[in-house]
PDB file with one MODEL, atoms N, CA, C and O in Angstrom:
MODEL        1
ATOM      1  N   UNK A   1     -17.155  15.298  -7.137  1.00  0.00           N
ATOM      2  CA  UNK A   1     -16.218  14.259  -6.770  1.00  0.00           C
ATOM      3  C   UNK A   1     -16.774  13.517  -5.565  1.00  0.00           C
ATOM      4  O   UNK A   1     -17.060  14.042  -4.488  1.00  0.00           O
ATOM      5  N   UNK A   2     -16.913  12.015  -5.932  1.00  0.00           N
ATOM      6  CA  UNK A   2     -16.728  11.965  -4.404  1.00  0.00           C
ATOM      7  C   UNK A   2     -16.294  10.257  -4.088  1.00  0.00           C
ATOM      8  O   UNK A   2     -16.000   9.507  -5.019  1.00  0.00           O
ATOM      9  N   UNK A   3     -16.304   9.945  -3.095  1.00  0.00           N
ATOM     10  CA  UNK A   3     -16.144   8.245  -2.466  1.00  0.00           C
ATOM     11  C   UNK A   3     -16.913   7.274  -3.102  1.00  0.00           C
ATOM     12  O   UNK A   3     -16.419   6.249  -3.571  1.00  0.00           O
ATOM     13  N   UNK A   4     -18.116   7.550  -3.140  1.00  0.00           N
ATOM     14  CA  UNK A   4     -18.983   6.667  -4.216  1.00  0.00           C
ATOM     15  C   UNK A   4     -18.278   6.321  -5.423  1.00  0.00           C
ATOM     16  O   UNK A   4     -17.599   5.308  -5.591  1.00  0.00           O
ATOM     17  N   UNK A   5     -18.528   7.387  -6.376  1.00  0.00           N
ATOM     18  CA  UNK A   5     -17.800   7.441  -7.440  1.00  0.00           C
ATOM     19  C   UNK A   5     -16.417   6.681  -7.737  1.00  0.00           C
ATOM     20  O   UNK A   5     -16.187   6.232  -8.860  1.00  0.00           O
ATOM     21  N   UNK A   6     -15.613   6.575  -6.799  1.00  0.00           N
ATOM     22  CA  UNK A   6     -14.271   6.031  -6.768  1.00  0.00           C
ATOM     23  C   UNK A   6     -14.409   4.646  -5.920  1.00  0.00           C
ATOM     24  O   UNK A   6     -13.571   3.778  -6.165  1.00  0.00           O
ATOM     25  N   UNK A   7     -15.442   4.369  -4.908  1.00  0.00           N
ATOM     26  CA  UNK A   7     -16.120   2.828  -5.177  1.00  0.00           C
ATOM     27  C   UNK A   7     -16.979   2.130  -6.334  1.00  0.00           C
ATOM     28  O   UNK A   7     -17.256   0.948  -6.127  1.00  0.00           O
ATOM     29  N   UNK A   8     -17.477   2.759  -7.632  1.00  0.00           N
ATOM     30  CA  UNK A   8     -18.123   2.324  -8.427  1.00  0.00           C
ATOM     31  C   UNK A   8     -17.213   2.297  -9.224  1.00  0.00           C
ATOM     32  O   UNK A   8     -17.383   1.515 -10.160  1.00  0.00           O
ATOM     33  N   UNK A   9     -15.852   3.134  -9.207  1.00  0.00           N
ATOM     34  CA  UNK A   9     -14.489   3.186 -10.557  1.00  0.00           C
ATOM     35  C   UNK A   9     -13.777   1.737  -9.571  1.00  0.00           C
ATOM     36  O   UNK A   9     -12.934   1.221 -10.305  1.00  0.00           O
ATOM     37  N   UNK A  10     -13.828   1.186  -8.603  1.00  0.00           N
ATOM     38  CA  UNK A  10     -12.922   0.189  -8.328  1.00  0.00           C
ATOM     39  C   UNK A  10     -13.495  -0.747  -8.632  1.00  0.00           C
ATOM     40  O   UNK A  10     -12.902  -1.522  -9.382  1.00  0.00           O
ATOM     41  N   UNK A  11     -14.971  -1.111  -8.166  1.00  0.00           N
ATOM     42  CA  UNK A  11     -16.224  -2.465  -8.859  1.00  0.00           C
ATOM     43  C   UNK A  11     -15.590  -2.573  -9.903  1.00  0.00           C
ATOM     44  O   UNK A  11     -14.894  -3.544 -10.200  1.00  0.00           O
ATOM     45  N   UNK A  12     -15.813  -1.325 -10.743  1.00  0.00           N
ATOM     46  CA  UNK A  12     -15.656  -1.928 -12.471  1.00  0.00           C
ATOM     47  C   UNK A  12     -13.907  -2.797 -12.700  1.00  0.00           C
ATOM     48  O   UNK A  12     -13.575  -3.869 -13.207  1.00  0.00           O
ATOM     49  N   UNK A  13     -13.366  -2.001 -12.228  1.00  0.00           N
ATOM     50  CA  UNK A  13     -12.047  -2.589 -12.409  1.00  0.00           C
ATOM     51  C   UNK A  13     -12.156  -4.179 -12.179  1.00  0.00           C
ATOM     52  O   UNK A  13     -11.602  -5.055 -12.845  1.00  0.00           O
ATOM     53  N   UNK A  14     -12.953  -4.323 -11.143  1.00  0.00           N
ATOM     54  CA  UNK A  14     -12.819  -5.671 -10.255  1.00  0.00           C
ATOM     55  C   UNK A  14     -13.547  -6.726 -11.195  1.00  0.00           C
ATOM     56  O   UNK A  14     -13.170  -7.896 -11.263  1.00  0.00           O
ATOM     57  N   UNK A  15     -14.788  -6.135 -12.026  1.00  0.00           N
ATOM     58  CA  UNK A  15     -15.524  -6.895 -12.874  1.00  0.00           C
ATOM     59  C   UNK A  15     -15.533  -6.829 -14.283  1.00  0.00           C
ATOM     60  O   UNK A  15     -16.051  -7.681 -15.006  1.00  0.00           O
ATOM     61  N   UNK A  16     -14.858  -5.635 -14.733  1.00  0.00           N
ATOM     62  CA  UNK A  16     -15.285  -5.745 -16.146  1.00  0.00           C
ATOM     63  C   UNK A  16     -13.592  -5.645 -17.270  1.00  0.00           C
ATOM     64  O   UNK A  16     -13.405  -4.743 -18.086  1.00  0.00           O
ATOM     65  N   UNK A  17     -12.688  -6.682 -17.024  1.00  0.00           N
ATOM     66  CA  UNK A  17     -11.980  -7.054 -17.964  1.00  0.00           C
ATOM     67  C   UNK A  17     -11.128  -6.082 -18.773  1.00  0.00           C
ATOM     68  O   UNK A  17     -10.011  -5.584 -18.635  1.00  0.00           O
ATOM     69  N   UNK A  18     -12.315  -6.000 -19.864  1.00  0.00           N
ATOM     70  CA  UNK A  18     -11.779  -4.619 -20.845  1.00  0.00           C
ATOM     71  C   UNK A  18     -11.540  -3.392 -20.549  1.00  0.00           C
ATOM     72  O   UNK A  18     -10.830  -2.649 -21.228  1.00  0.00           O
ATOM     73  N   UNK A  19     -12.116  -3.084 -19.507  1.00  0.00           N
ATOM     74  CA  UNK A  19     -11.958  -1.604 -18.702  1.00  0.00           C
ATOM     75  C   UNK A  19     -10.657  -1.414 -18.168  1.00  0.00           C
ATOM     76  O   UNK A  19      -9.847  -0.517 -18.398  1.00  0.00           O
ATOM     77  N   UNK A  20     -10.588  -2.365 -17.443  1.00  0.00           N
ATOM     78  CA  UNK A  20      -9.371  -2.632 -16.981  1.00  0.00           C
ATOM     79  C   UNK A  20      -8.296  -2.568 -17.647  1.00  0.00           C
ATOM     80  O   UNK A  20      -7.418  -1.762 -17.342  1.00  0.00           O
ATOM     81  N   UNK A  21      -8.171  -3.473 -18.751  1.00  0.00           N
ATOM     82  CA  UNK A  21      -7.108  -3.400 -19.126  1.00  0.00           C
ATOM     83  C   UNK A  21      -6.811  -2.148 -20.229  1.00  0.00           C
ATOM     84  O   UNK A  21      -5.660  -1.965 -20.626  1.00  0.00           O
ATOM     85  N   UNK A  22      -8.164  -1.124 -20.791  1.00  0.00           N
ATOM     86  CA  UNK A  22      -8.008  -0.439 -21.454  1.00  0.00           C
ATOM     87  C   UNK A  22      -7.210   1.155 -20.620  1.00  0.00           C
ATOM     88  O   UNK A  22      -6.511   2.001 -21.178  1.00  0.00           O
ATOM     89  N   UNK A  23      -7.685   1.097 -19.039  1.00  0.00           N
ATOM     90  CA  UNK A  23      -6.819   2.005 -17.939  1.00  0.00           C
ATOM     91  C   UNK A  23      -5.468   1.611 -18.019  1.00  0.00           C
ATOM     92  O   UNK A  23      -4.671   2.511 -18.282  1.00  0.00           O
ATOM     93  N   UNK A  24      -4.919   0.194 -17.811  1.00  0.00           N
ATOM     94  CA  UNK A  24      -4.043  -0.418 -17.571  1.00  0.00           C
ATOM     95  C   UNK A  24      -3.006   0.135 -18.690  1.00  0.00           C
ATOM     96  O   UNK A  24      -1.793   0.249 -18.511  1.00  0.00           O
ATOM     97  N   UNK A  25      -3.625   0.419 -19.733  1.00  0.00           N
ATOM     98  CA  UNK A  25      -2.468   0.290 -21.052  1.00  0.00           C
ATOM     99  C   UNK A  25      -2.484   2.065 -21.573  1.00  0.00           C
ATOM    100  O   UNK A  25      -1.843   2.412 -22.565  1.00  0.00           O
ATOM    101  N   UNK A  26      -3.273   3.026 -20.775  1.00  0.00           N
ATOM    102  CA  UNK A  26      -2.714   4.304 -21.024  1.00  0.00           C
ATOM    103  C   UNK A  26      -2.023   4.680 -20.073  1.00  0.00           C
ATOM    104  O   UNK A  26      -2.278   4.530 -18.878  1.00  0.00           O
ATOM    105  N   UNK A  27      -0.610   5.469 -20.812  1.00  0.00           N
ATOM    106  CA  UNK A  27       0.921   6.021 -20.465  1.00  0.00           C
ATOM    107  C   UNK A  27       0.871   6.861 -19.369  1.00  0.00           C
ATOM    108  O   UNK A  27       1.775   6.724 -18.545  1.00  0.00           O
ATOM    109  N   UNK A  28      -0.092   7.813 -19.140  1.00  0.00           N
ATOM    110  CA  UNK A  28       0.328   9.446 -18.462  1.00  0.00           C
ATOM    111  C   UNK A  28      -0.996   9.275 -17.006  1.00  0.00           C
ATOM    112  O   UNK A  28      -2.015   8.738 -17.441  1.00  0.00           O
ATOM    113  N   UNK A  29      -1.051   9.479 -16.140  1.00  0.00           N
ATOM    114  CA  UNK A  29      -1.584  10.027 -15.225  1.00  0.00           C
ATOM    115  C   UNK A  29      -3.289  10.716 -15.215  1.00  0.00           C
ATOM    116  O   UNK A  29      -4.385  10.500 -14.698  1.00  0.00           O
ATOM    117  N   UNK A  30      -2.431  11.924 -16.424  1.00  0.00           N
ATOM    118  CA  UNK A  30      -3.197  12.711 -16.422  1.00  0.00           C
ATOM    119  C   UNK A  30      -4.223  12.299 -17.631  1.00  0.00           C
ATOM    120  O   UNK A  30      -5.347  12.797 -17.569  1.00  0.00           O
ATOM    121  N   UNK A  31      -3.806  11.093 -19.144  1.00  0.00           N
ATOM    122  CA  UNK A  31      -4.638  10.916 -19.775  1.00  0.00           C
ATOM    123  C   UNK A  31      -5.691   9.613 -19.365  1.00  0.00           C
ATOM    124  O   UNK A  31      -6.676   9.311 -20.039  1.00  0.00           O
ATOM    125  N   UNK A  32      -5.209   8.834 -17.965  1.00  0.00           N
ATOM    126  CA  UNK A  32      -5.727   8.021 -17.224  1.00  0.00           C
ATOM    127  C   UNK A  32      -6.827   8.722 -16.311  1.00  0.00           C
ATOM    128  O   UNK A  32      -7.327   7.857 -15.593  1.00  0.00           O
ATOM    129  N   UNK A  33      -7.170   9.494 -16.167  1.00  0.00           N
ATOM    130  CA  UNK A  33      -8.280  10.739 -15.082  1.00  0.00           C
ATOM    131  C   UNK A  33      -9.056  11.192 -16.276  1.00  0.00           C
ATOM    132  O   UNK A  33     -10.281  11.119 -16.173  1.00  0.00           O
ATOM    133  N   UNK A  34      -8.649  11.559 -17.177  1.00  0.00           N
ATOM    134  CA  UNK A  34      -9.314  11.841 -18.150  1.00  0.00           C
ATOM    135  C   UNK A  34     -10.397  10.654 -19.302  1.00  0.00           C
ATOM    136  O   UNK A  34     -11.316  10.921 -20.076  1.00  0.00           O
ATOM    137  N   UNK A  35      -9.996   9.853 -19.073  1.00  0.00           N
ATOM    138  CA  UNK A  35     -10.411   8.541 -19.522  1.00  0.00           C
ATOM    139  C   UNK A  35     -11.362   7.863 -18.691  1.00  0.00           C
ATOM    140  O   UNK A  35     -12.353   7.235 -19.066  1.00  0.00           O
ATOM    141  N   UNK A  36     -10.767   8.148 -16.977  1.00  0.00           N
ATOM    142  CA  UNK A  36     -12.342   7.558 -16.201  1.00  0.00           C
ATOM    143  C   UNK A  36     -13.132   8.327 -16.343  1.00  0.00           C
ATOM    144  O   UNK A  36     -14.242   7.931 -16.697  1.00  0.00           O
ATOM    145  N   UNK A  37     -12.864  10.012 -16.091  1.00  0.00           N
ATOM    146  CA  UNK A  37     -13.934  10.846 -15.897  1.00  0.00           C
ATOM    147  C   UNK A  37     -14.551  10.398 -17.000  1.00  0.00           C
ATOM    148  O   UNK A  37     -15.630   9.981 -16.579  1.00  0.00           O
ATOM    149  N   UNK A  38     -14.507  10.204 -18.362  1.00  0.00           N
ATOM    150  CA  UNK A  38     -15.022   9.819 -19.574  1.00  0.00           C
ATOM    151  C   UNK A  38     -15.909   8.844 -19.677  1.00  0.00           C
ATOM    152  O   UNK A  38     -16.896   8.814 -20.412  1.00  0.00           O
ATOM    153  N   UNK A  39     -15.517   8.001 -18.883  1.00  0.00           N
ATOM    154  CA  UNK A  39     -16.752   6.981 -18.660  1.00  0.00           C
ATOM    155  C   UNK A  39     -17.015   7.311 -17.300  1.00  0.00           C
ATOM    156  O   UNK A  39     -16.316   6.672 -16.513  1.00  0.00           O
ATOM    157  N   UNK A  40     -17.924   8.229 -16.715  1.00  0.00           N
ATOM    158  CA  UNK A  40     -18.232   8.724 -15.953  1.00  0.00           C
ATOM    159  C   UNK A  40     -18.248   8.396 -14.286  1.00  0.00           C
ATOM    160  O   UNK A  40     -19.121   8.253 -13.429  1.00  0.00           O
ATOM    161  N   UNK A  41     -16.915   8.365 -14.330  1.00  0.00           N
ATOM    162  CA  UNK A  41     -16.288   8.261 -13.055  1.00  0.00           C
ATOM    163  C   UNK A  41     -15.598   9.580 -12.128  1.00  0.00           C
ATOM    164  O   UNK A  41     -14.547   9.978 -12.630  1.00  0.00           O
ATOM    165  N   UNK A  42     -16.046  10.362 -10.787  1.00  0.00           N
ATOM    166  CA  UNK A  42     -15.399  11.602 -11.072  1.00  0.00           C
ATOM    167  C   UNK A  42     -14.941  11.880  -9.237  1.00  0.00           C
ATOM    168  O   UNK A  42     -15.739  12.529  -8.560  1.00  0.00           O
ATOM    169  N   UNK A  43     -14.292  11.610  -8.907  1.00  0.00           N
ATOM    170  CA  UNK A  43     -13.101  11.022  -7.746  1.00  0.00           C
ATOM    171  C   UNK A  43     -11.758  12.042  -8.009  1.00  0.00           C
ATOM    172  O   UNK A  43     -11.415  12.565  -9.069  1.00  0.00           O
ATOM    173  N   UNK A  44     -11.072  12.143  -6.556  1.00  0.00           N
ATOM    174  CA  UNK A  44      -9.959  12.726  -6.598  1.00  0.00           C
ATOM    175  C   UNK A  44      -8.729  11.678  -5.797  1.00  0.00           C
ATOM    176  O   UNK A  44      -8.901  10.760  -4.994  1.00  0.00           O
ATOM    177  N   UNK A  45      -7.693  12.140  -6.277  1.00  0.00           N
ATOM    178  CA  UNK A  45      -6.514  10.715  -5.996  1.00  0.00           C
ATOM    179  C   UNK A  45      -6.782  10.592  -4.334  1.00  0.00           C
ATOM    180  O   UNK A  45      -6.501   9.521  -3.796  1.00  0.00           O
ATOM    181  N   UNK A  46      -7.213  11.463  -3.698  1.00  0.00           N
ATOM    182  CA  UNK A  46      -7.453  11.679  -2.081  1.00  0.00           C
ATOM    183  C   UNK A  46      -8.414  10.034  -1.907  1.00  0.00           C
ATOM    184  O   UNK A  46      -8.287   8.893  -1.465  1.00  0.00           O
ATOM    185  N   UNK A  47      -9.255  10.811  -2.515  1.00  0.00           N
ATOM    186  CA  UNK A  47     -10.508   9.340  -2.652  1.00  0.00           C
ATOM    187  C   UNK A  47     -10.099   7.859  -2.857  1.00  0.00           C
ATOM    188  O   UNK A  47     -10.521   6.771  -2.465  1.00  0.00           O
ATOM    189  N   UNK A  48      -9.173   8.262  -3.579  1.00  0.00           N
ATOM    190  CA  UNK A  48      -9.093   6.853  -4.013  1.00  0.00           C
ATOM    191  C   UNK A  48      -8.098   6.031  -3.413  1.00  0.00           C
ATOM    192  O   UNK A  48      -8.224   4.865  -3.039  1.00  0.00           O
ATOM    193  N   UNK A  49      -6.971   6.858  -3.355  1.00  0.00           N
ATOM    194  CA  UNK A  49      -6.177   6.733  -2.190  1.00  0.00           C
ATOM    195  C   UNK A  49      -6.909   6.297  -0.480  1.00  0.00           C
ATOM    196  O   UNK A  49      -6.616   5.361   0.264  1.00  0.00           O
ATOM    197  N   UNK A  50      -7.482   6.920  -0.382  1.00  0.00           N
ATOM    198  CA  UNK A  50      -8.319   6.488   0.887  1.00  0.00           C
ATOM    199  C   UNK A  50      -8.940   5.180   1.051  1.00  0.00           C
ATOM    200  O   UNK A  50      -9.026   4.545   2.102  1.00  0.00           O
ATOM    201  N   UNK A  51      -9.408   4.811  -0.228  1.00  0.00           N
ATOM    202  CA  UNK A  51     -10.231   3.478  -0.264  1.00  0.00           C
ATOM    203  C   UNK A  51      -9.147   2.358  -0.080  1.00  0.00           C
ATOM    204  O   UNK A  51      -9.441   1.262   0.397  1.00  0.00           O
ATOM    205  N   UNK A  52      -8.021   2.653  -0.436  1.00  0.00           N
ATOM    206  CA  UNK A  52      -7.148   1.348  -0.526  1.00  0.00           C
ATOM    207  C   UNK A  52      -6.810   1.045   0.733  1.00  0.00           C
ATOM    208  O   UNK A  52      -6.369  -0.092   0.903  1.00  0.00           O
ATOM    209  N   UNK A  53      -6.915   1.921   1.885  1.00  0.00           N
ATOM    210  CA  UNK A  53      -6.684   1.004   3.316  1.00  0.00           C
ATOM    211  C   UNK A  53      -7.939   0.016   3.453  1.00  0.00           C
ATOM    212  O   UNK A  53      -7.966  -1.142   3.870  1.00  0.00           O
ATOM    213  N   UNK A  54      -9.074   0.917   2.922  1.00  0.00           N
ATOM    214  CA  UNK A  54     -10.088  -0.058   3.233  1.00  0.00           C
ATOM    215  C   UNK A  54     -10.522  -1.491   2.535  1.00  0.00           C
ATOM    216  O   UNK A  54     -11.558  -2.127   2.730  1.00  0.00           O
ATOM    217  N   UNK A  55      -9.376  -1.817   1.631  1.00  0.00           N
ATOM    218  CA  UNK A  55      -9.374  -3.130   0.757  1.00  0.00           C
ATOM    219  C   UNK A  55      -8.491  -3.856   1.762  1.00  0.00           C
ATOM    220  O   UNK A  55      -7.809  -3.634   2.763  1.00  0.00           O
ATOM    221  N   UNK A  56      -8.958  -5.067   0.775  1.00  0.00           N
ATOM    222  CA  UNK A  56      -7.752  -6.193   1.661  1.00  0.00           C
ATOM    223  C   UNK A  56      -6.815  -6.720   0.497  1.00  0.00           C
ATOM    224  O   UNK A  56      -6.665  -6.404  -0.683  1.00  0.00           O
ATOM    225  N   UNK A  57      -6.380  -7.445   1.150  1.00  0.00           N
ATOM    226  CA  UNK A  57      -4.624  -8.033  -0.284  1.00  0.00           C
ATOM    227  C   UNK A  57      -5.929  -8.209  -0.612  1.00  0.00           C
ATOM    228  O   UNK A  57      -6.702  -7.288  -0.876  1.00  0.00           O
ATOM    229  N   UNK A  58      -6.291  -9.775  -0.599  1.00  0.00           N
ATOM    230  CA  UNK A  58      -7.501 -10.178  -1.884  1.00  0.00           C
ATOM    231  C   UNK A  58      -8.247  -9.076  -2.834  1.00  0.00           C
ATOM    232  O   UNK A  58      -8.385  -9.318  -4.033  1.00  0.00           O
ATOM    233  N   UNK A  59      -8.788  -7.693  -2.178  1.00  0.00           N
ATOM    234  CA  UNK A  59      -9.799  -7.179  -3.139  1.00  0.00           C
ATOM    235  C   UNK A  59      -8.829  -6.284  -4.119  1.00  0.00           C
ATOM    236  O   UNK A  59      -9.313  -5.861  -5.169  1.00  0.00           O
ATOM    237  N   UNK A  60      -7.576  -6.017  -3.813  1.00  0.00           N
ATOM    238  CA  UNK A  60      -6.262  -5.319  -4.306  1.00  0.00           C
ATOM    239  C   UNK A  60      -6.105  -5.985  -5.351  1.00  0.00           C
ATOM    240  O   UNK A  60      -6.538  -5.414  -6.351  1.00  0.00           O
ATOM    241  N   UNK A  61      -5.515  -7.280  -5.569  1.00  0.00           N
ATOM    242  CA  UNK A  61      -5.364  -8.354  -6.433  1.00  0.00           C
ATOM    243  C   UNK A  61      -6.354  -8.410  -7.593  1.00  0.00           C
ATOM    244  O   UNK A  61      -6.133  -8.194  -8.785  1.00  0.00           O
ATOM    245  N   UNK A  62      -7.796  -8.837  -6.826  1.00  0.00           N
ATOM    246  CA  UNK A  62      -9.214  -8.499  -8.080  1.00  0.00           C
ATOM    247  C   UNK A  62      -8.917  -7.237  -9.111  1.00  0.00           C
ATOM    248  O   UNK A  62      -8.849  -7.224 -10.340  1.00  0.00           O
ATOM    249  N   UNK A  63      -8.803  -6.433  -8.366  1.00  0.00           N
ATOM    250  CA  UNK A  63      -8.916  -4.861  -8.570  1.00  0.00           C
ATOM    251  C   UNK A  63      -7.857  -4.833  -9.967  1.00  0.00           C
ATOM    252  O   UNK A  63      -8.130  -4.607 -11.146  1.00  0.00           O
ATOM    253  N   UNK A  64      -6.465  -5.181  -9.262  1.00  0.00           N
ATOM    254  CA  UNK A  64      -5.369  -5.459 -10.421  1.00  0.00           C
ATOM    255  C   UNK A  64      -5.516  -6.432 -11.468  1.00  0.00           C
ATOM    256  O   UNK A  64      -5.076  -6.188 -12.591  1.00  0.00           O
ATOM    257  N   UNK A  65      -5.917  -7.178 -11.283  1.00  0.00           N
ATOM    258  CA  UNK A  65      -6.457  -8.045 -12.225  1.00  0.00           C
ATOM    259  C   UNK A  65      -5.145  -9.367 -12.372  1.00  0.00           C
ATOM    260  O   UNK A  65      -5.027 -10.045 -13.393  1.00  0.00           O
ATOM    261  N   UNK A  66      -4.419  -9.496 -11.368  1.00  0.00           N
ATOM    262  CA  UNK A  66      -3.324 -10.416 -10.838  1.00  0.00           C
ATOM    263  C   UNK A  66      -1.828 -10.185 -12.318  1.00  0.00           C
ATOM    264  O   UNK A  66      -0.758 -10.786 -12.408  1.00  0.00           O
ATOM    265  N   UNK A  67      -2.263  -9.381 -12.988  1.00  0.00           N
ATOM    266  CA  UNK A  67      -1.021  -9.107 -14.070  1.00  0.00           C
ATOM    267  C   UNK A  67      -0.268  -7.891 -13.979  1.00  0.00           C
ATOM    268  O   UNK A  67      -0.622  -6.808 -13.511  1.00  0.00           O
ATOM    269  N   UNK A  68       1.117  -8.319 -14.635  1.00  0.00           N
ATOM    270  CA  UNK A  68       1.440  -6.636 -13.913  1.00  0.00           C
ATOM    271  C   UNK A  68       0.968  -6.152 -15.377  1.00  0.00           C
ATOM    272  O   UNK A  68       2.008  -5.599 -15.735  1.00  0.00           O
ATOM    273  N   UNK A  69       0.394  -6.056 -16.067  1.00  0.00           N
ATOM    274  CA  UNK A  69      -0.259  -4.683 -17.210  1.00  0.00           C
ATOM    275  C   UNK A  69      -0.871  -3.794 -16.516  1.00  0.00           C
ATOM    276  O   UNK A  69      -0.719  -2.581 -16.653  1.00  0.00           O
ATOM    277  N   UNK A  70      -1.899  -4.557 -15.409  1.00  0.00           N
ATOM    278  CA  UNK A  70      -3.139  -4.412 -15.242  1.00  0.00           C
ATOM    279  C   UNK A  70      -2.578  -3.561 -13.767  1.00  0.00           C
ATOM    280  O   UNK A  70      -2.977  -2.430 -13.487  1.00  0.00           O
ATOM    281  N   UNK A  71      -1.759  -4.207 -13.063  1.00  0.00           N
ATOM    282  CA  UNK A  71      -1.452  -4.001 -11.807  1.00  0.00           C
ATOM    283  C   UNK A  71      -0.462  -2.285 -12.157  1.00  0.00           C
ATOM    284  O   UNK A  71      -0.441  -1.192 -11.592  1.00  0.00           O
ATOM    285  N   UNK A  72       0.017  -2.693 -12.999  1.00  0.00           N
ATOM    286  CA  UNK A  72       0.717  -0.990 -13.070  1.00  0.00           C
ATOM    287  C   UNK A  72       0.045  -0.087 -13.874  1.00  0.00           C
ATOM    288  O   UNK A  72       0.696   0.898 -14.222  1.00  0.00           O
ATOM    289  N   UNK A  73      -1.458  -0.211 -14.372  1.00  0.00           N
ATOM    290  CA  UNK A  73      -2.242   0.912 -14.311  1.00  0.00           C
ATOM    291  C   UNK A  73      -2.765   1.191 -13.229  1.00  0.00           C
ATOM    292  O   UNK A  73      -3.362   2.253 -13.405  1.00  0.00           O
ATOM    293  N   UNK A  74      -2.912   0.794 -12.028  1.00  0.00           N
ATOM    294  CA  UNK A  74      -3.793   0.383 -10.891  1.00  0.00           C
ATOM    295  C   UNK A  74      -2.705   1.316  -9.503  1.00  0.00           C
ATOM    296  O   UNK A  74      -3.005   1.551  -8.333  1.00  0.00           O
ATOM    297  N   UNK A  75      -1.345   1.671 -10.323  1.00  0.00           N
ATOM    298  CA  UNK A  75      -0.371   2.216  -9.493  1.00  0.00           C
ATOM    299  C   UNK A  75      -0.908   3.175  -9.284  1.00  0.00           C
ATOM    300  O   UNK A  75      -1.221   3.594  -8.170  1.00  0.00           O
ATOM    301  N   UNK A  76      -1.131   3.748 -10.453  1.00  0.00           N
ATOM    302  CA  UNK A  76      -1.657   5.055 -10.461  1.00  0.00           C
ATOM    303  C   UNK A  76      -2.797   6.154  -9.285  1.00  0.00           C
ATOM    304  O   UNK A  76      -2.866   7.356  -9.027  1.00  0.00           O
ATOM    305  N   UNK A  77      -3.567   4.840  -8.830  1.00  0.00           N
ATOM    306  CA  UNK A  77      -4.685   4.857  -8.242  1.00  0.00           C
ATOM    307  C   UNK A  77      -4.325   4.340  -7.112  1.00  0.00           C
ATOM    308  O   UNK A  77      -4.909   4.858  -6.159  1.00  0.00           O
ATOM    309  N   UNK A  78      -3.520   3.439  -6.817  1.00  0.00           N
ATOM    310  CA  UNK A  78      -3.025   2.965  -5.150  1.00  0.00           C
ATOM    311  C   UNK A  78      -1.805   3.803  -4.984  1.00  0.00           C
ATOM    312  O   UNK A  78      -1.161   3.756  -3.936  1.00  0.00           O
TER     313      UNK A  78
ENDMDL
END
């Protein structure tokens, strides 16, 4: 696990669309962790949680992808 990892799982969010919205649109928590680790992402909610002081509104917004689909998979993780 570590900080890296959960800065390279927020990039993607920020850049790649389908990723996003394919996190965005699973139900449970736990099948959302299971789905990054899957595409080889491997972070703990501590981590990731941590990173979000270090964003700003703007990189929050990217991240969410400005919709709430996108923004309430993204709960999960902020």
């Amino acid at each position: 696990m570590s900080i890296e990892s959960a800065k390279a799982f927020l990039e993607r969010m920020k850049n790649d669309e389908d990723f996003r919205k394919s996190v965005g649109e699973i139900a449970t928590s736990k099948e959302r962790m299971e789905y990054v680790k899957g595409a080889g992402f491997d972070f703990t909610m501590e981590e990731i949680a941590n990173l979000k002081d270090e964003l700003s509104d703007d990189d929050l917004e990217k991240v969410a992808g400005g919709d709430e689909c996108s923004w309430k998979g993204m709960r999960m993780w902020m």
